[in-house]
N, CA, C and O atoms as CSV, one atom per row, in Angstrom:
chain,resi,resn,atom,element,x,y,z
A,1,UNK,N,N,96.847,77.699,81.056
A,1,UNK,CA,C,97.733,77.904,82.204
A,1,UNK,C,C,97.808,79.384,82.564
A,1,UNK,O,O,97.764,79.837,83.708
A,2,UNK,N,N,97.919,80.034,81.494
A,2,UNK,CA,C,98.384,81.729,81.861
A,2,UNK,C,C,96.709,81.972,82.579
A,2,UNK,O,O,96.347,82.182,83.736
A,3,UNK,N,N,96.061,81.847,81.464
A,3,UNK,CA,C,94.065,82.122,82.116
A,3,UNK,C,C,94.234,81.847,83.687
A,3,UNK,O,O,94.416,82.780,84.470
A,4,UNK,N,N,94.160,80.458,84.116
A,4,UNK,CA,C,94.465,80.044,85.774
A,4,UNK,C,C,95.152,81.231,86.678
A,4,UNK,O,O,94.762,81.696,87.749
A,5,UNK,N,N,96.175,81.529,85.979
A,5,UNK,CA,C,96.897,82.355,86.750
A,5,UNK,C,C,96.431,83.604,86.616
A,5,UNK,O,O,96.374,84.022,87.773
A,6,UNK,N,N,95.979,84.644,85.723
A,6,UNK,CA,C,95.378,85.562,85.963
A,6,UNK,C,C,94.280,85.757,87.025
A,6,UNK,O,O,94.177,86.648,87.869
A,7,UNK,N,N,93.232,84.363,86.692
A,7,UNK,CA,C,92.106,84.400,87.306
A,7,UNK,C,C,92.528,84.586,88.821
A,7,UNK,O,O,92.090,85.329,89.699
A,8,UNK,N,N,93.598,83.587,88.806
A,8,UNK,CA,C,94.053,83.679,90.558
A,8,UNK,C,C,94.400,84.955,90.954
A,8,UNK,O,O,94.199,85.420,92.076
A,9,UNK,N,N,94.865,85.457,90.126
A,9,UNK,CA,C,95.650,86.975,90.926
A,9,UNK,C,C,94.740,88.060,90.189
A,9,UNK,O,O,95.345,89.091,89.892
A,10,UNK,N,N,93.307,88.001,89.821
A,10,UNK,CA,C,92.116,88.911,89.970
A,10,UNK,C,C,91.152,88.472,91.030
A,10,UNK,O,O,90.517,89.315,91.663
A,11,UNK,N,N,90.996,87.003,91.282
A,11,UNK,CA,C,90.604,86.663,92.809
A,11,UNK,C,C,91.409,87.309,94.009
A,11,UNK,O,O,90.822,87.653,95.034
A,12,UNK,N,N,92.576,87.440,93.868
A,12,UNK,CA,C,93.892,87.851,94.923
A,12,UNK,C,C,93.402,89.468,95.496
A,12,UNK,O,O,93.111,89.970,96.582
A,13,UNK,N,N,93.520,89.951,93.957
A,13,UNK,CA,C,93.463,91.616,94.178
A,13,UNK,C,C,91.655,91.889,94.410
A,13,UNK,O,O,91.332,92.990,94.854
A,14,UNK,N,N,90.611,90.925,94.115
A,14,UNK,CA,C,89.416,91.518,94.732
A,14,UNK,C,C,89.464,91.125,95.855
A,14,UNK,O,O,88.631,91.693,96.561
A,15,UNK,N,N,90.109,90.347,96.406
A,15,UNK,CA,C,89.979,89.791,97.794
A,15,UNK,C,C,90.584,90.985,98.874
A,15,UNK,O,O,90.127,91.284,99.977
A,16,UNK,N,N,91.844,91.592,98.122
A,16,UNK,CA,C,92.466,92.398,99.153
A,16,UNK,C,C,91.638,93.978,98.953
A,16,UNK,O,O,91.683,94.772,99.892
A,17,UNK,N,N,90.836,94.373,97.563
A,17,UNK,CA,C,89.943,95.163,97.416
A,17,UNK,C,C,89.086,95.147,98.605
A,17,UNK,O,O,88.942,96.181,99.257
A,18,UNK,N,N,88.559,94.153,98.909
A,18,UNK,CA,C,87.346,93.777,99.508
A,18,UNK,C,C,87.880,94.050,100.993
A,18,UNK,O,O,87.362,94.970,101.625
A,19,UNK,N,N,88.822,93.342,101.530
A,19,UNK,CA,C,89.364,93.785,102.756
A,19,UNK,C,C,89.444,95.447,103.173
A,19,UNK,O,O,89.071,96.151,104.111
A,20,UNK,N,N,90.107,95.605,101.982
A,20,UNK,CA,C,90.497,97.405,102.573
A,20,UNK,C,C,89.257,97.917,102.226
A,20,UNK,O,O,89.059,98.977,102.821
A,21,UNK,N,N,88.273,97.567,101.447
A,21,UNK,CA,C,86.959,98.619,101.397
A,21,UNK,C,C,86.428,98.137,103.177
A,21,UNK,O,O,86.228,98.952,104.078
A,22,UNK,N,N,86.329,96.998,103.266
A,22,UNK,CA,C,85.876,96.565,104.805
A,22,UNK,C,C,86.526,97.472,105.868
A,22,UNK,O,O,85.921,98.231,106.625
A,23,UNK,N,N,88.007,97.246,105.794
A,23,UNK,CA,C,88.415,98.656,106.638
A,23,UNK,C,C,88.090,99.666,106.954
A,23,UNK,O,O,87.938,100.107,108.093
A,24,UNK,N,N,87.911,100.272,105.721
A,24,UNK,CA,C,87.753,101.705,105.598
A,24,UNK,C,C,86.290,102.123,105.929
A,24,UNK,O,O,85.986,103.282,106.213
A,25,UNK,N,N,85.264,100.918,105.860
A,25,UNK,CA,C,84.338,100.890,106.605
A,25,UNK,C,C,83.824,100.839,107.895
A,25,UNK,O,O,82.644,101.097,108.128
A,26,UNK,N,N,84.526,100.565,108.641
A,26,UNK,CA,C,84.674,99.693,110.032
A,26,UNK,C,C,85.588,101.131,110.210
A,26,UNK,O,O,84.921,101.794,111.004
A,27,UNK,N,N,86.717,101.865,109.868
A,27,UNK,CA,C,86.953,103.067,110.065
A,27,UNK,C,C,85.727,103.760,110.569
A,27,UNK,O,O,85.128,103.792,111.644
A,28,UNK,N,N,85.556,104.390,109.198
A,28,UNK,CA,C,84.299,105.598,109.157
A,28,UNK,C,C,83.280,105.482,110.117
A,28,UNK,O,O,82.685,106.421,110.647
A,29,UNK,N,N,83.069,103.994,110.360
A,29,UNK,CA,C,81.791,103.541,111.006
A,29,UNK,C,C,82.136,103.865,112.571
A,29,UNK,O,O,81.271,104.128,113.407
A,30,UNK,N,N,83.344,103.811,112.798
A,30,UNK,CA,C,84.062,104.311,114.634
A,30,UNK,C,C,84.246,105.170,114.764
A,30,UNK,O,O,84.111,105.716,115.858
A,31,UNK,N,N,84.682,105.790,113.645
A,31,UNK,CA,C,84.509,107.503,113.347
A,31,UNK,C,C,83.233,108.446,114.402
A,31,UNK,O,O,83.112,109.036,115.475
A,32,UNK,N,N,82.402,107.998,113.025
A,32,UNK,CA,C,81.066,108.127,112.947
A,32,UNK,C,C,80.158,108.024,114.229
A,32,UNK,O,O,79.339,108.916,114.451
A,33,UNK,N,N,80.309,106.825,115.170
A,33,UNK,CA,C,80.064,106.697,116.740
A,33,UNK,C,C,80.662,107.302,117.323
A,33,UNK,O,O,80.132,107.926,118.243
A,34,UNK,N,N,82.156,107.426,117.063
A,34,UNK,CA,C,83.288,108.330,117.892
A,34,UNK,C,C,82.802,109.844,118.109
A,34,UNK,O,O,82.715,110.533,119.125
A,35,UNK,N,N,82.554,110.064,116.918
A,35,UNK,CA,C,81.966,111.863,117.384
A,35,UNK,C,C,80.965,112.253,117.720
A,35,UNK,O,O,80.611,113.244,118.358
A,36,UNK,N,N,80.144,110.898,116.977
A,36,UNK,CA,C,78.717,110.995,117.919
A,36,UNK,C,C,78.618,111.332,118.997
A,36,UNK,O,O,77.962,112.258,119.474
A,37,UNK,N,N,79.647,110.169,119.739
A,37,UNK,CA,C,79.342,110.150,121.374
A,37,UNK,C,C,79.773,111.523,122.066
A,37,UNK,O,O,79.270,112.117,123.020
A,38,UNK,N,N,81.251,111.928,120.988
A,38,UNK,CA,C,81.635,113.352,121.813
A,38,UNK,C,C,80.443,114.502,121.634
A,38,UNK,O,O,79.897,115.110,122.554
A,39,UNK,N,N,80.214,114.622,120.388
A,39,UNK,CA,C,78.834,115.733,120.355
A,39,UNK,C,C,77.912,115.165,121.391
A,39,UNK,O,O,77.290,115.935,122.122
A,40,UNK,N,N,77.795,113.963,121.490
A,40,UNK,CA,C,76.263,114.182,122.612
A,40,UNK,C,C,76.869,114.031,123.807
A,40,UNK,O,O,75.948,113.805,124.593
A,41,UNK,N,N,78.174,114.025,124.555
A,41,UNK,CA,C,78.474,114.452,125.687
A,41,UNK,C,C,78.563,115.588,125.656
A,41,UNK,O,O,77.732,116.105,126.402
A,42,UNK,N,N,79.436,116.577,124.934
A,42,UNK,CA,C,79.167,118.329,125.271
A,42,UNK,C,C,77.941,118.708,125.309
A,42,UNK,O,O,77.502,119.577,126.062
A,43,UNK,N,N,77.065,117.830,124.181
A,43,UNK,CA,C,75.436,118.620,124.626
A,43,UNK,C,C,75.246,118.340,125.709
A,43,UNK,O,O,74.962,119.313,126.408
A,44,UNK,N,N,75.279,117.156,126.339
A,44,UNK,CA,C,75.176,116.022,127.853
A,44,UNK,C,C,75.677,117.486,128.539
A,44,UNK,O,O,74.700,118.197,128.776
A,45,UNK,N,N,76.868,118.059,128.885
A,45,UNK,CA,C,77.637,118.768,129.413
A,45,UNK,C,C,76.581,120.099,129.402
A,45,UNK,O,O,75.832,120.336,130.349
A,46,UNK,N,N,76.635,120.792,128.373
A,46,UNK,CA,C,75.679,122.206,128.161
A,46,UNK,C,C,74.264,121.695,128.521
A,46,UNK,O,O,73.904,122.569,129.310
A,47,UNK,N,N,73.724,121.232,128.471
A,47,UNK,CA,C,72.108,120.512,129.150
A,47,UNK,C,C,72.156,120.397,130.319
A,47,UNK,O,O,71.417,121.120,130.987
A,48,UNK,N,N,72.822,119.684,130.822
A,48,UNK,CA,C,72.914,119.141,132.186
A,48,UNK,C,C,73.343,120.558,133.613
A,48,UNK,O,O,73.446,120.232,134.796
């Protein structure tokens, strides 16, 4: 009985692991396009 219940609430906490690493991915990753796009508009801007 106790085993069951651990197992459940180490399924619980990788599950919510797994979410916030996904976040924090999906962050960085909009980030990451986000400044992209601004650096290649000021170059866009100084080029043009």
């Amino acid at each position: 009985m106790r085993v069951m219940l651990i197992e459940r609430d180490a399924a619980g906490w990788s599950l919510v692991l797994l979410s916030g690493a996904l976040g924090a991915y999906a962050c960085w990753l909009f980030h990451e396009r986000l400044s992209g796009a601004i650096a290649h508009g000021i170059l866009g801007l100084f080029v043009s």
